[in-house]
Backbone as a ProteinNet text record, in pm:
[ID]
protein_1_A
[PRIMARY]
XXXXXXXXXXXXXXXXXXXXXXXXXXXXXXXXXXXXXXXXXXXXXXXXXXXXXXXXXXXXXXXXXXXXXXXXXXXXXXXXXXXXXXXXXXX
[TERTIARY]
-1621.7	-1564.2	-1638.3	-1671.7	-1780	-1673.2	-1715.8	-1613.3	-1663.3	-1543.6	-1563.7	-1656.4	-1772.7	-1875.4	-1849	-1997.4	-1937	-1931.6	-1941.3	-1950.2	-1801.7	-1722.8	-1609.7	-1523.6	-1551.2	-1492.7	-1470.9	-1555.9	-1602.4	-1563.6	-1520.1	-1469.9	-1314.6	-1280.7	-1114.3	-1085.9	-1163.2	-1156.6	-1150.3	-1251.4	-1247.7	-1076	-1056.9	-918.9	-799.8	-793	-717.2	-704.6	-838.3	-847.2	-779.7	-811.1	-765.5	-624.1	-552.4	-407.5	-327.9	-380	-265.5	-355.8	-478.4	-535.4	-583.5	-666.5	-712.1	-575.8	-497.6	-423.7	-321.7	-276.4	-181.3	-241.1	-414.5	-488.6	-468.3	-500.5	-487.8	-366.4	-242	-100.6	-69	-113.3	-86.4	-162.7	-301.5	-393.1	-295.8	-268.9	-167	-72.9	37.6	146.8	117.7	-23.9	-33	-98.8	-164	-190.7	-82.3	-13.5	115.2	253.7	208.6	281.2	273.3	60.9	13.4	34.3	51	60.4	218.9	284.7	456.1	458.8	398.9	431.7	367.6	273.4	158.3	230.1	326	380.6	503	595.3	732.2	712.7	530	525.1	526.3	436.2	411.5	543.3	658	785.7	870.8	888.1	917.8	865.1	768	655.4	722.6	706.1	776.8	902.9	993.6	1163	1146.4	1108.6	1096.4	1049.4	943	928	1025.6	1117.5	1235.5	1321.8	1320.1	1492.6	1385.2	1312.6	1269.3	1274.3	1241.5	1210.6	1369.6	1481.1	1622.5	1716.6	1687.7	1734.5	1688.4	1545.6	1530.3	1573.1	1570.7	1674.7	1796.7	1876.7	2024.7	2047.4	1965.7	1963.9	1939.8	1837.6	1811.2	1948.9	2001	2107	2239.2	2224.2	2372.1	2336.5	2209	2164.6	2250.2	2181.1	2186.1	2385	2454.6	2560.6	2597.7	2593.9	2625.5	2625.6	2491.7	2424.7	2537.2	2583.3	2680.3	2813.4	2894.2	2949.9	3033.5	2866.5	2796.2	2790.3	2729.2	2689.2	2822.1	2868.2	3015.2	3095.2	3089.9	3209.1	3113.8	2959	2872.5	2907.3	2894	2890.4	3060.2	3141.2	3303.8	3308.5	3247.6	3249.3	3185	3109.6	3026.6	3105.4	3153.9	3236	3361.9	3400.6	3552.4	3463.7	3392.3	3301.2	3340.9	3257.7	3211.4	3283.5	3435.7	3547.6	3625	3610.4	3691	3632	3518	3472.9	3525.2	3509.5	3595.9	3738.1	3789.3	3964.1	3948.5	3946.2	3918	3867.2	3818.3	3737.9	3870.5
-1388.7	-1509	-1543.9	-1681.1	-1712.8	-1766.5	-1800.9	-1846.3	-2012.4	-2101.4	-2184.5	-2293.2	-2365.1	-2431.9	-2531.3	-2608	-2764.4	-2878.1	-2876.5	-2913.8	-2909.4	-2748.3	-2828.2	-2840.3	-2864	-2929.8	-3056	-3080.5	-3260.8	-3317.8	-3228.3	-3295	-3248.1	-3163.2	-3166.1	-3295.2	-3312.5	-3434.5	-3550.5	-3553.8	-3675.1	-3702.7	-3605.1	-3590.8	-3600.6	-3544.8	-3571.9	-3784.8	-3830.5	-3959.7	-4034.3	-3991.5	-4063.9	-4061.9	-3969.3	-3949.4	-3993.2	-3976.3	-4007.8	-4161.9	-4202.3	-4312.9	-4246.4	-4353.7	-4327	-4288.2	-4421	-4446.5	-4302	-4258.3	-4137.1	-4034.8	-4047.4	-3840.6	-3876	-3963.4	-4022.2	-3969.9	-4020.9	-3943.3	-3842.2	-3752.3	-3614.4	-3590.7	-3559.4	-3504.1	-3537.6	-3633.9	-3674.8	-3597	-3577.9	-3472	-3350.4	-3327.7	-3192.9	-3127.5	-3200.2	-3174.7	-3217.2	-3256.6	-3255.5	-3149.2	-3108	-2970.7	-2846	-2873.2	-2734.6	-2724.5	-2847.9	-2869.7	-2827.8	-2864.8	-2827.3	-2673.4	-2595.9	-2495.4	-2448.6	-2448.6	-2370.6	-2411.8	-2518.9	-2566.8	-2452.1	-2487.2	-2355.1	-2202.4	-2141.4	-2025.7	-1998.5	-2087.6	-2075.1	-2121.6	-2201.3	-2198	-2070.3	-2032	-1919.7	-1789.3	-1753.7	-1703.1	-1682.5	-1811.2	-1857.4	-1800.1	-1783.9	-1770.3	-1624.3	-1582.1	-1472.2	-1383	-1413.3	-1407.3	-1436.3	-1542	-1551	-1461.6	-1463	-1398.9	-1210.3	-1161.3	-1055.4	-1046	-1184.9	-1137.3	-1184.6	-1251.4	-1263	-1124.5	-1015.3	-922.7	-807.3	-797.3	-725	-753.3	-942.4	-914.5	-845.8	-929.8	-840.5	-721.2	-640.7	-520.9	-435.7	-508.5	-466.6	-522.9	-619.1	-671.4	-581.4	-504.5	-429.7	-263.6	-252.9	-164.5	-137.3	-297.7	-274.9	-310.7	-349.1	-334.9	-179	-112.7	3	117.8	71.4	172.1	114.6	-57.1	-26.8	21.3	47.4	136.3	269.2	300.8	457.1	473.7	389.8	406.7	384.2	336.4	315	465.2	491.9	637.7	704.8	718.4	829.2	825	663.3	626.4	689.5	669	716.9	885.1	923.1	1091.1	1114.2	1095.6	1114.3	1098.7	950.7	946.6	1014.9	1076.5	1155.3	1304.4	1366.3	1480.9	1501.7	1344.6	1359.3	1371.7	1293.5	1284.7	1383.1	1488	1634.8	1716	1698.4	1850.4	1817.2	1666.4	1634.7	1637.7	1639.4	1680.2	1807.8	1953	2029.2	2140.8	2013.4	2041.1	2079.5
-6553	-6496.3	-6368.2	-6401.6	-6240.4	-6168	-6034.1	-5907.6	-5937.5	-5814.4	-5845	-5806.3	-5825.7	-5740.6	-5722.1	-5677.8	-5669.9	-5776.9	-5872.5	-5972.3	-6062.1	-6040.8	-6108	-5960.5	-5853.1	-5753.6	-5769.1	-5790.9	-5812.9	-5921.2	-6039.3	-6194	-6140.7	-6013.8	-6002.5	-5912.9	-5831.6	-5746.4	-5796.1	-5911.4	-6021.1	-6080	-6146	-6184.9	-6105.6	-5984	-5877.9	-5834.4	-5824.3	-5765.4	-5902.8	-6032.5	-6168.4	-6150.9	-6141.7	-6111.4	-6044.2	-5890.4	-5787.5	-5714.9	-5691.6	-5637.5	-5506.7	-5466.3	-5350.2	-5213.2	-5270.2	-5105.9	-5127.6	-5214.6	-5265.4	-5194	-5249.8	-5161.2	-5047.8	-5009.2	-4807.3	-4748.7	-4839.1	-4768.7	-4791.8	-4904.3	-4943.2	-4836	-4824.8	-4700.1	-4564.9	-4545.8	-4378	-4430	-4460.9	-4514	-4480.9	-4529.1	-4526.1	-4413.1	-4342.7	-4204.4	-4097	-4163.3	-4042	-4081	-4214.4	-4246.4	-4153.4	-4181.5	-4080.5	-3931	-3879.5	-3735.5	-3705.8	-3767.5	-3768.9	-3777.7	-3899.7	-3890.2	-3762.7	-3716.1	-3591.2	-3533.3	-3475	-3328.6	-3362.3	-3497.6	-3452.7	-3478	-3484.6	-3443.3	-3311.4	-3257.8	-3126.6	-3028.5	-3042.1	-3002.4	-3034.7	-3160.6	-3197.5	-3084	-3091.5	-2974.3	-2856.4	-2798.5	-2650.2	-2687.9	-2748.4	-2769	-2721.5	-2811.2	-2778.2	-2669.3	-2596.5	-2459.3	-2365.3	-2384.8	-2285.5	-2321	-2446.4	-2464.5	-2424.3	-2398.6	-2382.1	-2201.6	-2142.5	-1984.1	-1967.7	-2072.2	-2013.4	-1997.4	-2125.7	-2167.3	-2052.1	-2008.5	-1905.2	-1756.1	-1696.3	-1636.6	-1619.2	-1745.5	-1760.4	-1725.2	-1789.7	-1767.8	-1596	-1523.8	-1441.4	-1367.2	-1374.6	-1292.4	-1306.5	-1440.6	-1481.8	-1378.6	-1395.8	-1349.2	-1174.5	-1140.9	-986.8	-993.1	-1008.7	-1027.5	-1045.2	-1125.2	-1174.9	-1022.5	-1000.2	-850.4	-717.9	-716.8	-617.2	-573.9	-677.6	-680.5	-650.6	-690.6	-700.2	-537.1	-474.5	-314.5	-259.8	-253.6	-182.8	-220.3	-361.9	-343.9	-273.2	-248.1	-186.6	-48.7	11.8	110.6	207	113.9	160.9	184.1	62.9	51.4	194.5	230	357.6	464.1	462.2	579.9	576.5	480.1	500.7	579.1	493.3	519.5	707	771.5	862.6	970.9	957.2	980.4	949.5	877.4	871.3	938.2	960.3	1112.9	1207.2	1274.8	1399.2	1375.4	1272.8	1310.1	1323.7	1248	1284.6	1383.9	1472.8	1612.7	1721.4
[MASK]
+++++++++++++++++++++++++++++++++++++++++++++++++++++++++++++++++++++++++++++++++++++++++++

């Protein structure tokens, strides 16, 4: 089996123009380059989505983070000051 050349390119093209007309390939071709442009624009949105929802999620996180840690410093911060405040009664 040979591949395909230009020759039966040109007897499909023939057949194609017999079928649909000139002005028909003109809008299939526009159709279809505005197919490809549609899909390439909502990968590349798609793309972008994902980049936000990735630098939104690592905010979050860092924000739950720093929440979590204040807290944490306040019971540290109290423990200390009772600590420091029981040698001087004691005194």
């Amino acid at each position: 089996m040979g591949s395909i050349g230009a020759p039966e390119l040109i007897v499909i093209a023939l057949i194609a123009l017999l079928l649909f007309g000139a002005g028909r390939i003109a809008d299939i071709g526009k159709g279809l380059g505005q197919g490809i442009k549609n899909f390439k624009q909502g990968l590349k949105e798609a793309g972008d989505e994902d980049e936000d929802d990735a630098k939104d999620a690592k905010a979050a996180k860092a924000e739950k983070a720093e929440k979590a840690e204040k807290p944490a410093a306040k019971a540290a911060a109290k423990k200390e000051a009772k600590e420091e405040a029981a040698p001087a009664e004691e005194a």
